[in-house]
DSSP file (Angstrom, degrees, kcal/mol; ACC not computed):
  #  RESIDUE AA STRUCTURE BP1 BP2  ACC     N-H-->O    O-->H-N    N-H-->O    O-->H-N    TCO  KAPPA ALPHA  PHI   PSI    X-CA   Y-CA   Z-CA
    1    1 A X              0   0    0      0, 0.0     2,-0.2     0, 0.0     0, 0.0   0.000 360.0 360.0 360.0 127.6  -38.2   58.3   52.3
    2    2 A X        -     0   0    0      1,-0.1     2,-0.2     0, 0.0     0, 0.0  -0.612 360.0-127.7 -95.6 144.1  -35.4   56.1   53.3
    3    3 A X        -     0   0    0     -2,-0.2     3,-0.1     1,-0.1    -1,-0.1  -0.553  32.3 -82.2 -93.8 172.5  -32.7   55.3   50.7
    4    4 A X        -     0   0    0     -2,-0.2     2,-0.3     1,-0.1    -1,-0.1   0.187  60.4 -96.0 -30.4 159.7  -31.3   52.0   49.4
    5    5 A X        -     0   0    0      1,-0.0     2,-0.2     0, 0.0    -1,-0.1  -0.794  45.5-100.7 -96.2 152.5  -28.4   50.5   52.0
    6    6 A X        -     0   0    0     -2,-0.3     5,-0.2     1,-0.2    -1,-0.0  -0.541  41.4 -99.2 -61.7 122.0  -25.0   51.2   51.1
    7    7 A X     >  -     0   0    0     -2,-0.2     4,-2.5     1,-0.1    -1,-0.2   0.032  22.2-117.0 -59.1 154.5  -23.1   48.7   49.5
    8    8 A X  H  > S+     0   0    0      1,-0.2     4,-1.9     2,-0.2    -1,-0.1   0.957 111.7  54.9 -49.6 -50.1  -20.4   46.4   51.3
    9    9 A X  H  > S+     0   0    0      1,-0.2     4,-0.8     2,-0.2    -1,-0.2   0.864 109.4  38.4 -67.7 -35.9  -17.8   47.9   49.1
   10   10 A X  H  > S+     0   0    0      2,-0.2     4,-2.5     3,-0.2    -1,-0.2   0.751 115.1  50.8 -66.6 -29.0  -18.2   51.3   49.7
   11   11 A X  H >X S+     0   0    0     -4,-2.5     3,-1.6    -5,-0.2     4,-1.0   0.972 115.3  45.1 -69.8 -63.9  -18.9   51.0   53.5
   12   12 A X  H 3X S+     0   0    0     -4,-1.9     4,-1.3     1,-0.4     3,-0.4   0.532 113.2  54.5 -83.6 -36.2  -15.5   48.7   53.8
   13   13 A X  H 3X S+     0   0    0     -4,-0.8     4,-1.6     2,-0.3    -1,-0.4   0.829 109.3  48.0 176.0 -75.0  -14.0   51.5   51.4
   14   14 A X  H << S+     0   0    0     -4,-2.5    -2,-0.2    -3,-1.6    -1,-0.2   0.599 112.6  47.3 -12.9 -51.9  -15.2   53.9   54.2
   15   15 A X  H >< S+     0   0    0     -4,-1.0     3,-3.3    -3,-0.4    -2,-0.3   0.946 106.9  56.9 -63.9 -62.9  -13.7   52.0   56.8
   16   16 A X  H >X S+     0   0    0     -4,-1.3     3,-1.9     1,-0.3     4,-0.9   0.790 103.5  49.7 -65.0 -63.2  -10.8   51.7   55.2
   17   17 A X  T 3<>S+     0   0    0     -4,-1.6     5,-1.7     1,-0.3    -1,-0.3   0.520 108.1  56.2 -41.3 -21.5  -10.1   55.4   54.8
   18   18 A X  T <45S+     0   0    0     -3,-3.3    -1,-0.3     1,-0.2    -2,-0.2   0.338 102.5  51.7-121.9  30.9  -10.7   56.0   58.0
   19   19 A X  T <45S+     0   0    0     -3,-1.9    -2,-0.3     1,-0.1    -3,-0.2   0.447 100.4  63.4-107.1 -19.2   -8.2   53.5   59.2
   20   20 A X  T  <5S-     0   0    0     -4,-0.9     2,-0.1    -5,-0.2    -1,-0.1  -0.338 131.5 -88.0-108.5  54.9   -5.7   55.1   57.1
   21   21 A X  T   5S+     0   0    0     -2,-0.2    -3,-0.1     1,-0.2     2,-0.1   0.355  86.5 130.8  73.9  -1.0   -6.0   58.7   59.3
   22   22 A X      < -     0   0    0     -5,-1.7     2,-0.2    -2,-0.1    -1,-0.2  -0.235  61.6-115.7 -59.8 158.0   -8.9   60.2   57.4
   23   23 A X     >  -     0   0    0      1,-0.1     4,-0.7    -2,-0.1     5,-0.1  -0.777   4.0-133.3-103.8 153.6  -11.7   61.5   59.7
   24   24 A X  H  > S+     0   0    0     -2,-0.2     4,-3.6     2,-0.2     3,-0.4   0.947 109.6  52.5 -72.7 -45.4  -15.4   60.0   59.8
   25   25 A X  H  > S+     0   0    0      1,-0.2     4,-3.5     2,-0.2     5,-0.3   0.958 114.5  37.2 -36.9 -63.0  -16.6   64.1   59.7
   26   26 A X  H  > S+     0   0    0      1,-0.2     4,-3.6     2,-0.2    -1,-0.2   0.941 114.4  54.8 -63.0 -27.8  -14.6   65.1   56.8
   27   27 A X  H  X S+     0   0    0     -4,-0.7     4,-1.1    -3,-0.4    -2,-0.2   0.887 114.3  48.9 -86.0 -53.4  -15.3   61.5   55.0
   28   28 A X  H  < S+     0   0    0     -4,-3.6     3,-0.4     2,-0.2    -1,-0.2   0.875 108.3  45.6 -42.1 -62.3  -19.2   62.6   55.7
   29   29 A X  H  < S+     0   0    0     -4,-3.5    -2,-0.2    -5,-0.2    -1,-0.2   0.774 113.7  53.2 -76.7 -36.2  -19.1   66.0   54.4
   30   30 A X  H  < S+     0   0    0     -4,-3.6    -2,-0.2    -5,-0.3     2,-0.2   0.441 125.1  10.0 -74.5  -6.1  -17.0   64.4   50.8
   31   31 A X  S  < S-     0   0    0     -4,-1.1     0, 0.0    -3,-0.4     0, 0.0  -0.697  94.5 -85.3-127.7-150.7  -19.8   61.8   50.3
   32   32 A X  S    S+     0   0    0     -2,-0.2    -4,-0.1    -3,-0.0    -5,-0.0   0.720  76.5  99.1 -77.8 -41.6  -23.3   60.9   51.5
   33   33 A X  S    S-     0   0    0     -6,-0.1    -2,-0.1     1,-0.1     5,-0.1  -0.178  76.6 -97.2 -78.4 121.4  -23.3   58.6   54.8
   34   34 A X    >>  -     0   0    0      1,-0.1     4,-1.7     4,-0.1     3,-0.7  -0.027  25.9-122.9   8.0 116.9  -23.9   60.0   58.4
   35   35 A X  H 3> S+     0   0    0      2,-0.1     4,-2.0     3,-0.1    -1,-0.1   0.926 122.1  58.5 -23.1 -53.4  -20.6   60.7   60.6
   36   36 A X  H 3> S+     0   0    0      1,-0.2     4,-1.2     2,-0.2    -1,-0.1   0.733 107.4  36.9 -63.3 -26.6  -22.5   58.3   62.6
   37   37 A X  H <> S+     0   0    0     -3,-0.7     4,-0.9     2,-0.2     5,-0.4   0.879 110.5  62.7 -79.3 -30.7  -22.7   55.2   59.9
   38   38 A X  H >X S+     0   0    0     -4,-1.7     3,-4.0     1,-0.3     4,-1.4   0.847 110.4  43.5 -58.9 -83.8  -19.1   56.1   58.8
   39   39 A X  H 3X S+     0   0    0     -4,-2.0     4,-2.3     1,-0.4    -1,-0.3   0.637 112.1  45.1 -36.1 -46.5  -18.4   55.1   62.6
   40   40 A X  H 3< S+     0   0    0     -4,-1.2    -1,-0.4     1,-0.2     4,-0.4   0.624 108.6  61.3 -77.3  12.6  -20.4   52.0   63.0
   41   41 A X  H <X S+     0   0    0     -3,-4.0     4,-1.0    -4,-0.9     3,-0.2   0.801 112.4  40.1 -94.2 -42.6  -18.8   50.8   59.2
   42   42 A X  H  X S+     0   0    0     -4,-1.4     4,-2.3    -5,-0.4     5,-0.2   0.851 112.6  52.9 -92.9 -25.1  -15.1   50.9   61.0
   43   43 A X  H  X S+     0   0    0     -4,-2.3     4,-1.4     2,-0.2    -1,-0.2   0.750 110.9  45.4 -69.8 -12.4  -16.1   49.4   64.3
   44   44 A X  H  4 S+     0   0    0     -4,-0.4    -2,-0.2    -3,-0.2    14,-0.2   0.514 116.5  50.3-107.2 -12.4  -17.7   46.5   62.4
   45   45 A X  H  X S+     0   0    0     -4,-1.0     4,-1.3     2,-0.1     6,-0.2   0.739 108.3  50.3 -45.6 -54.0  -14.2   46.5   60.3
   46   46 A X  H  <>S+     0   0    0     -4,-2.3     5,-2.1     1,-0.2     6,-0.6   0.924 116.6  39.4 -83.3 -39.0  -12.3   46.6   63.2
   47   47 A X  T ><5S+     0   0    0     -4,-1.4     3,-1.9     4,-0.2    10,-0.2   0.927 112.2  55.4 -61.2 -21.2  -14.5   43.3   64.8
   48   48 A X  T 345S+     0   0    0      1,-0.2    -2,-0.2     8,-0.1    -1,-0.2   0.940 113.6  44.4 -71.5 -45.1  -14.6   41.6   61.3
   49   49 A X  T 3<5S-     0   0    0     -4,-1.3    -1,-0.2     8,-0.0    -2,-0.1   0.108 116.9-117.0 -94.1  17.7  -10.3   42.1   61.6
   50   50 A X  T < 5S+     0   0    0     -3,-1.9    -3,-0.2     1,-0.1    -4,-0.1   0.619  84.4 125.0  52.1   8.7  -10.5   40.9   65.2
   51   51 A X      < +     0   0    0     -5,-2.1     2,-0.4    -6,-0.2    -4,-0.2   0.903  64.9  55.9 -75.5 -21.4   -9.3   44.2   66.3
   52   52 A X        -     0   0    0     -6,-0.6    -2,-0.0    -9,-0.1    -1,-0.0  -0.788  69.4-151.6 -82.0 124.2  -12.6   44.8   68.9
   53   53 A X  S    S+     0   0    0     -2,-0.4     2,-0.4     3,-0.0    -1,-0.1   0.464  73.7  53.0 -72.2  -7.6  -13.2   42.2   71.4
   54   54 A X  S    S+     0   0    0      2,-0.0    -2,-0.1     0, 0.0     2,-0.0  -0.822  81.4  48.1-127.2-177.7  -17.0   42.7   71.6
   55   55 A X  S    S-     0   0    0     -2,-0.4     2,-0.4    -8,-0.0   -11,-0.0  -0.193  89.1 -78.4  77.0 168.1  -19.9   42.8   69.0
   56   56 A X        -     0   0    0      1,-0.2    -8,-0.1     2,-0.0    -9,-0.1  -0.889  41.9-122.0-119.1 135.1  -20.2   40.0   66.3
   57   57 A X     >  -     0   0    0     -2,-0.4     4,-0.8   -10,-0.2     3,-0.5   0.163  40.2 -87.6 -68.6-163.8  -18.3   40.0   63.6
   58   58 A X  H  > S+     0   0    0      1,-0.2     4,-1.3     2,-0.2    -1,-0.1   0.568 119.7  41.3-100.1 -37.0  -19.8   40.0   60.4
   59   59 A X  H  4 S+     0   0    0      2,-0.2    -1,-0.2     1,-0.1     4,-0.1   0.436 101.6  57.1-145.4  43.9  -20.1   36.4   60.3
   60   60 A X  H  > S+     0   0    0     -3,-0.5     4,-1.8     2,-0.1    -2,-0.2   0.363 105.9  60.9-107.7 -16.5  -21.0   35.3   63.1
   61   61 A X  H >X S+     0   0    0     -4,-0.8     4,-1.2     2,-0.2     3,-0.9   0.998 108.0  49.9 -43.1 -82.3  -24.2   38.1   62.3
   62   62 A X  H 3X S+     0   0    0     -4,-1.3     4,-0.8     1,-0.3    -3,-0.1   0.545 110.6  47.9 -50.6 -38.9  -24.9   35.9   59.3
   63   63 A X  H 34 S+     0   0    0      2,-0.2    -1,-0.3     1,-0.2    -2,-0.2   0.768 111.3  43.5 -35.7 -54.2  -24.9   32.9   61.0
   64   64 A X  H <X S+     0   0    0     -4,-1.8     4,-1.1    -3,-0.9    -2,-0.3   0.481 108.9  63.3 -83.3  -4.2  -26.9   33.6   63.7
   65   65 A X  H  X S+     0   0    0     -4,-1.2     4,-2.3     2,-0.2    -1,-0.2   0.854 111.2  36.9 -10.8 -72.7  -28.9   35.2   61.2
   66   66 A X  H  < S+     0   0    0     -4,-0.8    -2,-0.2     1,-0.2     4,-0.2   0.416 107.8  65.9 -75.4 -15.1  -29.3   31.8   59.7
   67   67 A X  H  > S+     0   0    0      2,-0.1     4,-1.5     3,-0.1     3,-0.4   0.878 107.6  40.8 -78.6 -46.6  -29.5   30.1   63.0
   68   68 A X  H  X S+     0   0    0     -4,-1.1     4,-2.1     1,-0.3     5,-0.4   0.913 106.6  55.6 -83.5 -36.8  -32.8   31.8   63.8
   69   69 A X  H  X S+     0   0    0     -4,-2.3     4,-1.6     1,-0.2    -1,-0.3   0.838 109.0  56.3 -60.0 -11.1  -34.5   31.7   60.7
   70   70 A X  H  > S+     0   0    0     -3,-0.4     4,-2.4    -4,-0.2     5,-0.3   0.837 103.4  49.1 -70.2 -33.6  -33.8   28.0   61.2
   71   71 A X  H  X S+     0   0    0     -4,-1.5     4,-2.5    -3,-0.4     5,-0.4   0.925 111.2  52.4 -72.5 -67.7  -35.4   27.6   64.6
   72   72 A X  H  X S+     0   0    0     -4,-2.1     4,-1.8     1,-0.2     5,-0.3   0.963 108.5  48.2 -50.6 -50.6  -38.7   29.4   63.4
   73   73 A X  H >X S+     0   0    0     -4,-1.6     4,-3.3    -5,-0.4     3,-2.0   0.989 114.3  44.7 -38.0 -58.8  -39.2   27.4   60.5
   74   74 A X  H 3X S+     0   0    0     -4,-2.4     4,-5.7     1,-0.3    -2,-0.1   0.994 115.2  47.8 -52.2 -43.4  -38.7   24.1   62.5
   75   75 A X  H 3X S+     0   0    0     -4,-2.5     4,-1.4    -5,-0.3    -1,-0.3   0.846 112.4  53.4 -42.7 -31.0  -41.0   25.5   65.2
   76   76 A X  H <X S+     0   0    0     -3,-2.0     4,-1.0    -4,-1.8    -1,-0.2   0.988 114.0  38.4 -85.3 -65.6  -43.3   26.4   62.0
   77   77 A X  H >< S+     0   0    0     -4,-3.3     3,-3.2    -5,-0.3    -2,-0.2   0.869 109.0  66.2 -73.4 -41.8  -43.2   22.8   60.8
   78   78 A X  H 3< S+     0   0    0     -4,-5.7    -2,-0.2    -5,-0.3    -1,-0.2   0.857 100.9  57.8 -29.4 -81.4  -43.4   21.4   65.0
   79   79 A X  H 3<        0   0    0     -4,-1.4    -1,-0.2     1,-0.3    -2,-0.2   0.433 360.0 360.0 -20.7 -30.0  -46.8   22.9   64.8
   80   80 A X    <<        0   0    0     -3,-3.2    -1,-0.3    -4,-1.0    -2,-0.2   0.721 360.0 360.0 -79.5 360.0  -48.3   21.0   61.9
């Protein structure tokens, strides 16, 4: 059974901690999440803060998110 997704604040909270010298491992083992989410939480921090040059920030996600459900609808509505 998969659980619930983590909330924004606690992953950015996550992030945060392990921008200030905390380790994703130890961060892991003192609450719930994967080493492995802890890590995508602070690479998707670090794009969100412009520190990464690749990947989509957070809201350019949300956008294109919004871009595409926009194309299938119209496509939906071409079709009638």
């Amino acid at each position: 059974m998969s659980r619930p997704p983590y909330p924004p604040e606690f992953r950015r909270q996550m992030a945060e901690l392990v921008l200030a010298d905390r380790s994703p491992e130890e961060l892991a083992k003192e609450f719930e999440p994967t080493t492995q989410s802890i890590r995508i939480w602070v690479a998707q921090a670090e794009r969100d803060e412009g520190r990464r040059d690749y990947g989509l920030a957070s809201a350019e996600k949300d956008e294109l998110a919004r871009l595409r459900r926009e194309v299938r609808q119209l496509r939906e509505e071409r079709k009638i």
